[in-house]
Steps between C-alpha positions, in 0.01 A plus 500: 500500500484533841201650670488830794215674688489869591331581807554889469471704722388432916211708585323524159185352630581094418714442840262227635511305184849584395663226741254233354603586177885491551402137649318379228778598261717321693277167468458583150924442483539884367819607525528867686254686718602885436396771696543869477576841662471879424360741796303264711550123562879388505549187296760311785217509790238354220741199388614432818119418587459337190847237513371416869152381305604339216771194457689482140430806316775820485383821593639805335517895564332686171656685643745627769499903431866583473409868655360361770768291662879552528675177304619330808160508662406322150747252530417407869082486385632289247665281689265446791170411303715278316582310834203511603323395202766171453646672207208623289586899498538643188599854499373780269583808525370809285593894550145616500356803304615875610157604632549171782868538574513901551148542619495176707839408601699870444714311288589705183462341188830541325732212301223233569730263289819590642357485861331160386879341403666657859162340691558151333882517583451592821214210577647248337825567662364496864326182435844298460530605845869639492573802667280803295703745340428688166576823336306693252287788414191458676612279811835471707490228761668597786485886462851608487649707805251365788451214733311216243709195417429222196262268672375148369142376500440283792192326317539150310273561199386147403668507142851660373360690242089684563359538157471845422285659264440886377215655409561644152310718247703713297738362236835609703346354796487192373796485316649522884260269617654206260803632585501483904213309616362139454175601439240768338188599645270642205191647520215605206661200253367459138624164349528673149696787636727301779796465238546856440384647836687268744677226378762627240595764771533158758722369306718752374573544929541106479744536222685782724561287788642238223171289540193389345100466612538142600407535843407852518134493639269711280213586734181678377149606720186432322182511673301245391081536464333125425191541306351386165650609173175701378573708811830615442441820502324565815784314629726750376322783690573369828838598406418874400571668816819261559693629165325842524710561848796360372508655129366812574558561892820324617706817470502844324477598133871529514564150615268214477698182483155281428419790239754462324500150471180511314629756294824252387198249456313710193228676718692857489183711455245280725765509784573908497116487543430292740799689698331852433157373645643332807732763573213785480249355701277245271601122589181395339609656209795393502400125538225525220854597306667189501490280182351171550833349349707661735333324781461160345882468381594609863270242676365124493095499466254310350477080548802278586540433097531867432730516793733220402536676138675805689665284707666368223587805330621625871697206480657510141567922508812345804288462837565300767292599813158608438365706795126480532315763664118296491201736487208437714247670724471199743768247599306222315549703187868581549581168569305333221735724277746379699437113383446647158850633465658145577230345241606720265866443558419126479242574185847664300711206580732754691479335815 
């Protein structure tokens, strides 16, 4: 099992220590540096700073908004951080939630998964640099009846083929996901629940495309909080306001894509709560909702022992990249979990 670290989101108060981070995971030999995007930092300007300061490890979009860019734009992103990076891009791409692509981008949220397929076409067709044509319900390069013509991407991306990956939730989702893409982004994973929320639906999309999972990168976030055992639980409530925004405010009561995961994962009742109180006002509340085990199966606390013990569940339930998102006020403390999620790798003989 291969080893990732999520830098989130730009702006979110750890900018001076987030470059020192992505370079100590890339001494550390981890694998991908990820960062993300939703209505303030874009994730190309941050890993473009981040493969000019670092020498060996990929960097990776978690993830490209599909709203917010036409697919060509994608492909041409796509291929210029990975010649710029000496082919370490790795592309994900995601549609977003409706309150960021209609309030944000004016984008309506309609046929996420058919607009998903068309995107990937498109992309993936532009990057084999042949003249860009394609016909279907949501794009038509050229328009018909005016002056564009099929044009080819000028750009050498480093490599043939850019991995791509897809942010997936929902069980269709990632049915596609295995179906179209060579990767899948997951977020809020529980070990004991991976088989039934994720991976069966994987690779059933494998199985579509007349494949299996061999070689299909299954790629969770965790944060990770380093800490003794006995304090598990004070570890946990770091993570309160984290899933609170996620389970209970990411959306409306209508749709809730984290919600409903947690729903699929046994906590029906706790999760419609924990939505009501965010929704109306009380974030507190809703925090103090959350049930301990909700945030412990979803996260990697507690000493590098403990730590290694997920691991290897993380690794049995059918990951492959484990994305760490390490928890600290300072930099010292971010990057001592940093060292602890190698150690643990190392610690479960899964290095």
């Amino acid at each position: 099992m291969r080893l990732g670290i999520n830098l989130g989101y730009w702006g979110a108060g750890m900018d001076g220590d987030n470059l020192a981070v992505a370079q100590e995971a890339d001494r550390l030999g981890y694998d991908v540096c990820w960062a993300a995007e939703a209505y303030g930092s874009d994730a190309p300007t941050v890993l473009a700073w981040v493969a000019a300061q670092t020498e060996r490890i990929d960097v990776g979009s978690a993830i490209l908004q599909i709203p917010a860019r036409q697919p060509a734009m994608t492909a041409m992103t796509a291929a210029t951080l990975d010649s710029l990076s000496g082919g370490r891009f790795r592309l994900g791409l995601g549609v977003s939630g409706p309150q960021v692509s209609e309030g944000w981008y004016g984008v309506k949220f309609d046929k996420p998964l058919a607009r998903t397929r068309e995107y990937v076409e498109i992309v993936r067709r532009a990057m084999t640099r042949e003249r860009l044509s394609y016909e279907g319900e949501h794009w038509t390069l050229p328009l018909p009846d005016g002056p564009g013509k099929a044009l080819k991407l000028t750009v050498h991306p480093e490599r043939e083929h850019i991995p791509l990956y897809i942010a997936a939730i929902g069980p269709k989702n990632l049915e596609q996901t295995g179906e179209i893409a060579d990767g899948a982004l997951l977020i809020f994973p529980s070990a004991d629940h991976l088989e039934d929320t994720a991976i069966r639906h994987l690779r059933a999309g494998r199985e579509k495309a007349g494949k299996t999972l061999e070689g299909f990168d299954v790629c969770p976030t965790l944060p990770l909080a380093l800490g003794a055992d006995k304090d598990v639980n004070a570890l946990a409530d770091m993570f309160r306001p984290y899933t609170a925004l996620y389970v209970g405010g990411m959306g409306s009561f209508k749709q809730n894509f984290y919600n409903q995961l947690a729903q699929r994962m046994g906590y029906e009742k706790e999760a419609a709560e924990i939505q009501q109180k965010y929704l109306s006002g009380d974030k507190a509340g809703a925090a103090a909702a959350i049930p301990h085990q909700l945030i412990d199966s979803t996260t990697l606390l507690g000493s590098v022992e403990r730590i290694a013990d997920r691991m290897r569940a993380y690794a049995a339930a059918g990951v492959t990249t484990l994305t760490l998102a390490p928890a600290g006020f300072t930099l010292d403390e971010r990057v001592a979990a940093l060292r602890a999620g190698t150690e643990a790798l190392e610690h479960a003989g899964l290095a």
